[in-house]
C-alpha positions in Angstrom: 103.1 114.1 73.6 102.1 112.0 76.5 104.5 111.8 79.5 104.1 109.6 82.6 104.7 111.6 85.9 106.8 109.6 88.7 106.5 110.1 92.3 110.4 111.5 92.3 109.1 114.2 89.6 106.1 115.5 91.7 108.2 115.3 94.8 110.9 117.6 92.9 108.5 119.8 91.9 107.3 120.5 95.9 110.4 120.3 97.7 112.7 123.6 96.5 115.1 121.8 98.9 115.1 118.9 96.8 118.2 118.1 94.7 116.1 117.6 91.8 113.5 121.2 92.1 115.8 123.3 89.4 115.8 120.6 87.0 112.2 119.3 87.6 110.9 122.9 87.9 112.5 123.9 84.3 110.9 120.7 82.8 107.6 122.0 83.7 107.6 125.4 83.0 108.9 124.4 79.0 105.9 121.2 79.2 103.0 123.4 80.0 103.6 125.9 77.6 103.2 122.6 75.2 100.9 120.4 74.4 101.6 117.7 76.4 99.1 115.1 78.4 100.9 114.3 81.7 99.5 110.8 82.9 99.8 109.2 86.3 98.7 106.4 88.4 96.4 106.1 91.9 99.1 104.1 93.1 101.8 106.9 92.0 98.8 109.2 93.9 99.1 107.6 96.5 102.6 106.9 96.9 102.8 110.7 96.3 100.6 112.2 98.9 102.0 109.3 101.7 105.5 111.3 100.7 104.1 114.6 100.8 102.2 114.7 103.3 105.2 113.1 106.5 108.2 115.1 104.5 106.5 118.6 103.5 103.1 118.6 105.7 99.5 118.9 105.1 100.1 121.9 103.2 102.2 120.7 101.0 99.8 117.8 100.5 96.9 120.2 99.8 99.0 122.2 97.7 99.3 119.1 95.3 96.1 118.0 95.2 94.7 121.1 94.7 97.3 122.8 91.8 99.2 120.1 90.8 97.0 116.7 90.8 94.5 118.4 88.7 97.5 119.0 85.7 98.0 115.5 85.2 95.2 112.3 83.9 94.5 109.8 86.5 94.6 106.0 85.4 93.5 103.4 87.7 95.8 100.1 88.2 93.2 97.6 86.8 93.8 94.4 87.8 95.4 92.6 85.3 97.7 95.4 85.3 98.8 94.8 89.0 99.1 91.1 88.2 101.6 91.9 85.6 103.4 94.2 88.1 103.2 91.7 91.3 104.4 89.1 88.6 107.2 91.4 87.7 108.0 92.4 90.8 108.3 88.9 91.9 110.4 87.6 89.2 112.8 90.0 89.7 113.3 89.6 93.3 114.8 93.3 93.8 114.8 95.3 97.2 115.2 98.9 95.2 112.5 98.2 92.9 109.0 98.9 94.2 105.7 97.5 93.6 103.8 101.1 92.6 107.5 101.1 90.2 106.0 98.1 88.8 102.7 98.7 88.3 103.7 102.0 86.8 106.4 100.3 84.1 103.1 98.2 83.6 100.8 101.0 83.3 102.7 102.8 80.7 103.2 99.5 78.6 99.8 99.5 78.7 98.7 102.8 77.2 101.9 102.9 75.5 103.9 105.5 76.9 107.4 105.6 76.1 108.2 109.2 78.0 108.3 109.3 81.4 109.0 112.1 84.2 110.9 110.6 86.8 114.5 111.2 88.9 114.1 107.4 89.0 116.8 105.0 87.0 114.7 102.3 87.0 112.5 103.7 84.2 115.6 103.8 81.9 116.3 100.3 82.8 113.2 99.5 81.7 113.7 100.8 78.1 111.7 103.9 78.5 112.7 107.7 78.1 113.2 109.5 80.5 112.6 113.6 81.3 114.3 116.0 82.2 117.7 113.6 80.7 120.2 113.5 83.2 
């Protein structure tokens, strides 16, 4: 199984305050005990550690880049990815839909990934699953 990881997923995961941390923290004790590839983007890295880093601290950052980043595959936005996604983005002409949400919808078209990790609704408006089901 391969499973896209969303920025709202890896945040859960850090933040016990988070309202998502029980849910996303169950998810991903059952997932690594499988075999599952967890797959992300640098944008989704980025976005991520920007997050991370002014919410949590820089050791909260270092704490995902050094046990969590290493858990998931990194792809890079090529670019005829991003121009899908800044097309997309575009077309829709949506404030609560990001660019990196884009690219990411894009990404897992790409490789076709149907599963994603996320707290975000946008991925199920998209057509794709999504983990842990609300």
């Amino acid at each position: 199984m391969v499973i896209f990881v969303d920025t709202s997923a890896i945040y859960a995961l850090l933040d016990a305050d988070d309202r998502y941390h029980p849910r996303a923290s169950a998810a991903w004790v059952e997932w690594i005990a499988q075999p599952v590839t967890f797959v992300y983007s640098n944008y989704i890295l980025v976005e991520s550690l920007t997050l991370i880093q002014r919410r949590l601290g820089m050791k909260a950052a270092q704490r995902f880049i050094t046990e969590l980043a290493p858990a998931f595959r990194l792809h890079w936005i090529q670019p005829d990815v991003h121009t899908a996604a800044l097309s997309a983005f575009l077309a829709a002409y949506r404030r609560d839909v990001s660019l990196v949400d884009y690219s990411s919808f894009e990404l897992m078209r790409h490789l076709g990934i149907r599963t994603a990790f996320t707290f975000d609704r946008h991925f199920a408006e998209q057509g794709f699953e999504v983990l842990p089901v609300p």
